[in-house]
C-alpha positions in Angstrom: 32.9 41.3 -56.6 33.9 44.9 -57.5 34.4 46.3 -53.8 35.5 42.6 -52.8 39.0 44.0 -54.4 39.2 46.8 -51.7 38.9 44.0 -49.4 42.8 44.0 -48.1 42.4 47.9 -47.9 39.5 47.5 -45.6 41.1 45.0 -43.5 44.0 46.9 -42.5 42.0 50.1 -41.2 40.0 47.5 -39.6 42.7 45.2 -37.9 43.4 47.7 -35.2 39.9 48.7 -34.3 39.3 44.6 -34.2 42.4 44.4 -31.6 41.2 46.8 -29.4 37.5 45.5 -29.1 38.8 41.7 -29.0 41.4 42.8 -26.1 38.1 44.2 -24.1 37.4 40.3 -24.6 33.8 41.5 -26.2 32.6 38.3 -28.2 32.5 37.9 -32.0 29.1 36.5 -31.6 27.7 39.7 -29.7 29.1 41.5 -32.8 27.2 39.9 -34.8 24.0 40.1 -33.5 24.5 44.0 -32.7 25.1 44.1 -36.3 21.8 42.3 -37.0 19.9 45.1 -34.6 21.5 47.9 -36.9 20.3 46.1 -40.1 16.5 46.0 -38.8 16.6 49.5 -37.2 17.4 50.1 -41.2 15.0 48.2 -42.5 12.6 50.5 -40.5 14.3 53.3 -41.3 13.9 52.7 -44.9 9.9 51.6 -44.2 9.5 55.5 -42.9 11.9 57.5 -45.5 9.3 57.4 -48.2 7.1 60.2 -46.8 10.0 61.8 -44.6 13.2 61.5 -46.9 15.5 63.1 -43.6 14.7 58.9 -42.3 17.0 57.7 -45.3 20.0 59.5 -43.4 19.2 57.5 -40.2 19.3 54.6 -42.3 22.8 55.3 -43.6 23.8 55.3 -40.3 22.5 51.6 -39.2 23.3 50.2 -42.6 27.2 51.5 -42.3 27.0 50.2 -38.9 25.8 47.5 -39.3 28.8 46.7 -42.1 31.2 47.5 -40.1 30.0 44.9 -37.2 29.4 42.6 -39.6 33.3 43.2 -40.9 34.9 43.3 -37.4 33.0 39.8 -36.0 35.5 37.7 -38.3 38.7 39.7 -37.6 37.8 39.7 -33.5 37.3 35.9 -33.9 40.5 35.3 -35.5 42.7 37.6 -33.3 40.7 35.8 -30.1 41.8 32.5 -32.0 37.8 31.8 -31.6 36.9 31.7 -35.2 34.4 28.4 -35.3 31.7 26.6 -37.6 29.5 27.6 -35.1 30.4 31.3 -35.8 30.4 31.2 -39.1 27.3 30.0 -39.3 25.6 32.2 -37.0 27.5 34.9 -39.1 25.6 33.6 -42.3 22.6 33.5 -40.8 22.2 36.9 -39.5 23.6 38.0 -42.7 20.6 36.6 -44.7 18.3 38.1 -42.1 20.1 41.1 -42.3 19.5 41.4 -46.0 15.8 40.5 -45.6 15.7 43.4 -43.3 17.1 46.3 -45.1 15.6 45.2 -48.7 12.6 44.2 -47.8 11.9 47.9 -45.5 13.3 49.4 -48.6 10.3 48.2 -51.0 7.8 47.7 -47.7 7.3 51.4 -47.6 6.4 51.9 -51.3 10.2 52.9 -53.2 9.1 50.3 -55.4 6.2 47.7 -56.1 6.0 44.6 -53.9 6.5 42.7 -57.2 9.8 44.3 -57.5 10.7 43.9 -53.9 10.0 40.2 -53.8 11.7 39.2 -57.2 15.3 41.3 -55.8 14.9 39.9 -52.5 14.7 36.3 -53.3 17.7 36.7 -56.3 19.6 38.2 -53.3 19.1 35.3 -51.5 19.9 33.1 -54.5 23.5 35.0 -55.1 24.2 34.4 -51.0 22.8 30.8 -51.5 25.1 30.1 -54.6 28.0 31.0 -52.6 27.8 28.8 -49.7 26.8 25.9 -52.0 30.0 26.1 -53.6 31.6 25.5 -50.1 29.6 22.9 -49.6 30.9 21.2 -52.5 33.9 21.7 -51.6 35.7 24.0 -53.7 36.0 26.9 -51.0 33.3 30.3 -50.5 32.6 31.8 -53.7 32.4 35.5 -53.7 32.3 36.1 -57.8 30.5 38.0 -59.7 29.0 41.9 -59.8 26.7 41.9 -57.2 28.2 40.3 -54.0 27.0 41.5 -50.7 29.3 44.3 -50.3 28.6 46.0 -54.0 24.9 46.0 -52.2 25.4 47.9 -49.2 27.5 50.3 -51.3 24.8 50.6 -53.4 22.4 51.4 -51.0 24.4 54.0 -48.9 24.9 56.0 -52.0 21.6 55.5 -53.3 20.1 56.5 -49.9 22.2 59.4 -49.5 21.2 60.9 -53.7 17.1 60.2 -52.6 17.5 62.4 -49.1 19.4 65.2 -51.8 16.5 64.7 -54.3 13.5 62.5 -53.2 11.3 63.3 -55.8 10.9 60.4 -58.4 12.7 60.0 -61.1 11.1 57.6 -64.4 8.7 56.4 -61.8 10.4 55.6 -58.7 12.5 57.1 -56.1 16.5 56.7 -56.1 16.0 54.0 -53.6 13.5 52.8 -55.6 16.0 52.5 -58.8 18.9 51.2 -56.4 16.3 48.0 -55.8 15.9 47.8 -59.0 19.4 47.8 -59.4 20.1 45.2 -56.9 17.9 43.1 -58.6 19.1 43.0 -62.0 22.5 42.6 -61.0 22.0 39.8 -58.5 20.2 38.1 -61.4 23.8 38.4 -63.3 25.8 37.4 -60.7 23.5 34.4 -59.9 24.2 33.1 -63.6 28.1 33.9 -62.9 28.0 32.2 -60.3 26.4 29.2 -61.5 28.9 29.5 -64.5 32.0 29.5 -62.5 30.7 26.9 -59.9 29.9 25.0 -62.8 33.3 24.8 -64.6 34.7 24.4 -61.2 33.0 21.3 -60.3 
């Protein structure tokens, strides 16, 4: 991925943040479902922001949020010593819903036909899918390609932030409407790198 490379970066503003919560002795699992709340108070969010654009900052908020949960869940779980199977898959699981939540309110509320919607959604899920399969194989998590999860919330904060600046559409659809688009196209890319990689892997 493209932001995956910022990844070490990230991880040492996070470490000490992760410390302090884990010596509170709050649970990585409670982490990760608060992040799952801020990722469906986004996806309503989103639902809202395409009559009342000021809604899109809200969503900012949650998405961010719900990042940075998502992020801190893993690093609490190893500085606890807790990290499981069990919490990684609960952590894959409320990432996919997580996902569903925020795309799917960003084309429920009209940014972009359903068609659209649907096709980005289910490629998103394909990327996600692609890279657990791989691990399943055996050859580790695969994170490769243009469009990991991480390019996507990027993606969306900034294009969230440029529709409550200009909110009228642009070509045909809002900027939210375009970053769907977006997402879309380059899921579809990163589902054939994937495949491409796993591939020459296996």
């Amino acid at each position: 991925m493209t932001i995956d490379a910022l990844r070490p970066a990230a991880t040492r503003i996070l470490d000490p943040v992760a410390i302090a919560i884990a010596r509170r002795r709050i649970s990585p699992n409670s982490l990760s479902i608060a992040s799952f709340g801020f990722a469906v108070l986004a996806g309503i969010c989103f639902y809202f922001s395409v009559e009342r654009p000021y809604f899109a900052l809200a969503a900012i908020l949650f998405v961010g949020l719900n990042s940075a949960f998502d992020a801190l869940d893993g690093a609490v779980a190893r500085y606890l010593r807790t990290d499981s199977k069990k919490g990684d898959f609960l952590d894959h699981v409320i990432d996919r819903y997580s996902d569903v939540f925020i795309i799917c309110g960003m084309f429920f509320g009209g940014h972009v036909q359903w068609q659209i919607g649907t096709i980005t959604i289910i490629l998103v899920l394909l990327v996600s899918y692609l890279g657990t399969q791989a691990q399943a194989l055996g050859i580790g998590r695969f994170y490769g390609g243009i469009m990991g999860r991480a390019d996507r919330l990027v993606l969306i904060l900034v294009a969230s932030l440029a529709y409550y600046i200009y909110s009228e559409p642009v070509l045909g659809y809002t900027m939210i409407g375009w970053c769907i688009i977006v997402i879309g196209l380059g899921s579809h890319i990163t589902t054939i790198q994937r495949m491409g990689s796993i591939w020459k892997r296996l």
